[in-house]
C-alpha positions as CSV (number, residue, x, y, z in Angstrom):
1,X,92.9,70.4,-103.1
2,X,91.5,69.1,-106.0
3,X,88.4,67.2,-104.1
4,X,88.0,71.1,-103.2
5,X,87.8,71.9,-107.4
6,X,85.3,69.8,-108.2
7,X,83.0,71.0,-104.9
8,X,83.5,74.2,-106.2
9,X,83.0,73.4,-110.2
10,X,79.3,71.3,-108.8
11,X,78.5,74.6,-106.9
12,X,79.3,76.8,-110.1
13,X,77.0,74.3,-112.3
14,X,74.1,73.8,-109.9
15,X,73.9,77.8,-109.6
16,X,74.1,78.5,-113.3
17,X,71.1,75.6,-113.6
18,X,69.3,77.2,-111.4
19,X,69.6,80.7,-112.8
20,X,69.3,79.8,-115.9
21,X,65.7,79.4,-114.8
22,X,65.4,82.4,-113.1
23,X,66.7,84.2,-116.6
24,X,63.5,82.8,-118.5
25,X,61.5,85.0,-116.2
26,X,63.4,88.6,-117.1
27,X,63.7,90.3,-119.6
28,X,65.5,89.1,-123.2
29,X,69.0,88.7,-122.9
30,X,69.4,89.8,-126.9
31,X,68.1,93.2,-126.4
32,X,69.9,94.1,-123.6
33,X,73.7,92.5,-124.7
34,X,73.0,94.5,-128.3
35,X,72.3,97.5,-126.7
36,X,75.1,99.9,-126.6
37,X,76.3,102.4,-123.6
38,X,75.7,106.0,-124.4
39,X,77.6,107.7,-121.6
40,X,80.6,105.9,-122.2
41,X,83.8,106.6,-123.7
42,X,86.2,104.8,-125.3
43,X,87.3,101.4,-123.3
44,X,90.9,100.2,-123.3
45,X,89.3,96.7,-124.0
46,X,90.4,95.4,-127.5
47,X,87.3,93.6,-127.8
48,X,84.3,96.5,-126.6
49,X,81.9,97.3,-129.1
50,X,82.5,93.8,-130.8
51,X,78.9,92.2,-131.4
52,X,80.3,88.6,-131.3
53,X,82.5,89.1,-128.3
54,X,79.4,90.9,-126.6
55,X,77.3,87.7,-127.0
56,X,80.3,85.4,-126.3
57,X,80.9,87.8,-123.2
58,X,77.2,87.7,-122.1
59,X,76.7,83.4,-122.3
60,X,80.5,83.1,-120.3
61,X,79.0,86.2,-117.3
62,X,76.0,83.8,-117.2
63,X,78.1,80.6,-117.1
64,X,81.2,82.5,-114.4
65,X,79.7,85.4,-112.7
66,X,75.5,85.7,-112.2
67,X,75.6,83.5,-109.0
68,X,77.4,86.1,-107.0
69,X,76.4,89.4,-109.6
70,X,73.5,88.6,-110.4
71,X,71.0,88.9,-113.9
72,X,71.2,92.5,-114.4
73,X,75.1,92.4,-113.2
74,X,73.7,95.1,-110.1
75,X,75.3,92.9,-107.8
76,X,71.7,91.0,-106.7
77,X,71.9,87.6,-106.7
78,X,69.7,85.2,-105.0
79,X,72.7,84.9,-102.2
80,X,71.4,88.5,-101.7
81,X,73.2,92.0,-102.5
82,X,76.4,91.7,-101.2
83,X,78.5,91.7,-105.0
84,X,79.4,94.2,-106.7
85,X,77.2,96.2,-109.3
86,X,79.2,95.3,-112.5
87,X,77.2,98.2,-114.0
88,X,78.8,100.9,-112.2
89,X,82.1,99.8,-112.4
90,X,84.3,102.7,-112.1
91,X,87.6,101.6,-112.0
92,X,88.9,100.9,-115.4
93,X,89.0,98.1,-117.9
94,X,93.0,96.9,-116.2
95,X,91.8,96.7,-112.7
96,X,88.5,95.0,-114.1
97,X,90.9,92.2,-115.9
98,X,93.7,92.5,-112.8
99,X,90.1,91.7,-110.3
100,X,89.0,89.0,-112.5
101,X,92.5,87.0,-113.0
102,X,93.8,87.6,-108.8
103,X,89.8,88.1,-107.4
104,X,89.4,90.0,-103.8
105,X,89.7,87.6,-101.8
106,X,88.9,90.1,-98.5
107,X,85.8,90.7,-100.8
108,X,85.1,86.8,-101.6
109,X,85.8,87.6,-104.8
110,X,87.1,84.5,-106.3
111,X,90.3,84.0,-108.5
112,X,89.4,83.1,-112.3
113,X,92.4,83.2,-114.2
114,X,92.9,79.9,-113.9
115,X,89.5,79.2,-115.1
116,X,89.3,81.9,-117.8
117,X,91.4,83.1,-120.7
118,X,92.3,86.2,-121.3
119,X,90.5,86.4,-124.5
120,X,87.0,84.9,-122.2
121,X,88.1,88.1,-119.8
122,X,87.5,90.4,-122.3
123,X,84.6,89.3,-124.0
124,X,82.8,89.3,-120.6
125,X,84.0,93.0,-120.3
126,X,82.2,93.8,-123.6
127,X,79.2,92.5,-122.3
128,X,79.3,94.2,-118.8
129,X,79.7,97.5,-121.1
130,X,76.9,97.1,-122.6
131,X,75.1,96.9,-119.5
132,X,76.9,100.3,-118.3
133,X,75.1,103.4,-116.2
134,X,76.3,106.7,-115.5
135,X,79.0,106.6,-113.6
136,X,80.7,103.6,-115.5
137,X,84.2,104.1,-116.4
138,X,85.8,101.2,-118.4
139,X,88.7,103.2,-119.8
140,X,92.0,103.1,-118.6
């Protein structure tokens, strides 16, 4: 089990090296985590809106979550487009932090909780707000 961790924790680093790379290429990061959603309402997350949580949020998606979700967080990765667009997501702040603490496994949505705080949790959901399109609903 725990030879099975560190596979898993190599993986994890070797993508985030290698997008890291890719990032250099798109467009800057600063811009788009500063920018703020304008078709959203209020979120139930206790940090949304929060510049330093946005920041924290966007450096832990690109550390936990752009190998499978991709850059932009549309769900395009360089495994293909098979994750979900993070920038559509509909369901509410709860089932957000619920999906990120138990994943989907039927999905291949990896747990995280165990990797994660709660506090990490919601600093990536102030980022992924700021990356929010019609549609988004991160209130609860």
């Amino acid at each position: 089990m725990r030879a099975r961790l560190y596979i898993r924790w190599a993986l994890v680093c070797a993508a985030s090296l290698a997008m890291l790379g890719a990032l250099s290429l798109g467009e800057p990061l600063n811009a788009v985590a500063q920018a703020q959603p304008t078709t959203l309402g209020p979120s139930s997350n206790p940090l949304s809106g929060n510049p330093e949580a946005i920041e924290q949020g966007r450096k832990l998606y690109f550390t936990w979550c752009v190998q499978c979700h991709g850059p932009k967080a549309d769900g395009r990765s360089r495994f293909g487009e098979y994750a979900k667009d993070l920038r559509q997501f509909s369901l509410g702040y709860s089932v957000f932090f619920a999906t990120v603490v138990a994943g989907r496994p039927a999905k291949k949505m990896p747990p995280w909780g165990e990797y994660l705080s709660p506090e990490d949790i919601q600093r990536i959901g102030a980022y992924l707000e700021t990356l929010a399109i019609a549609g988004a609903n991160w209130k609860d």
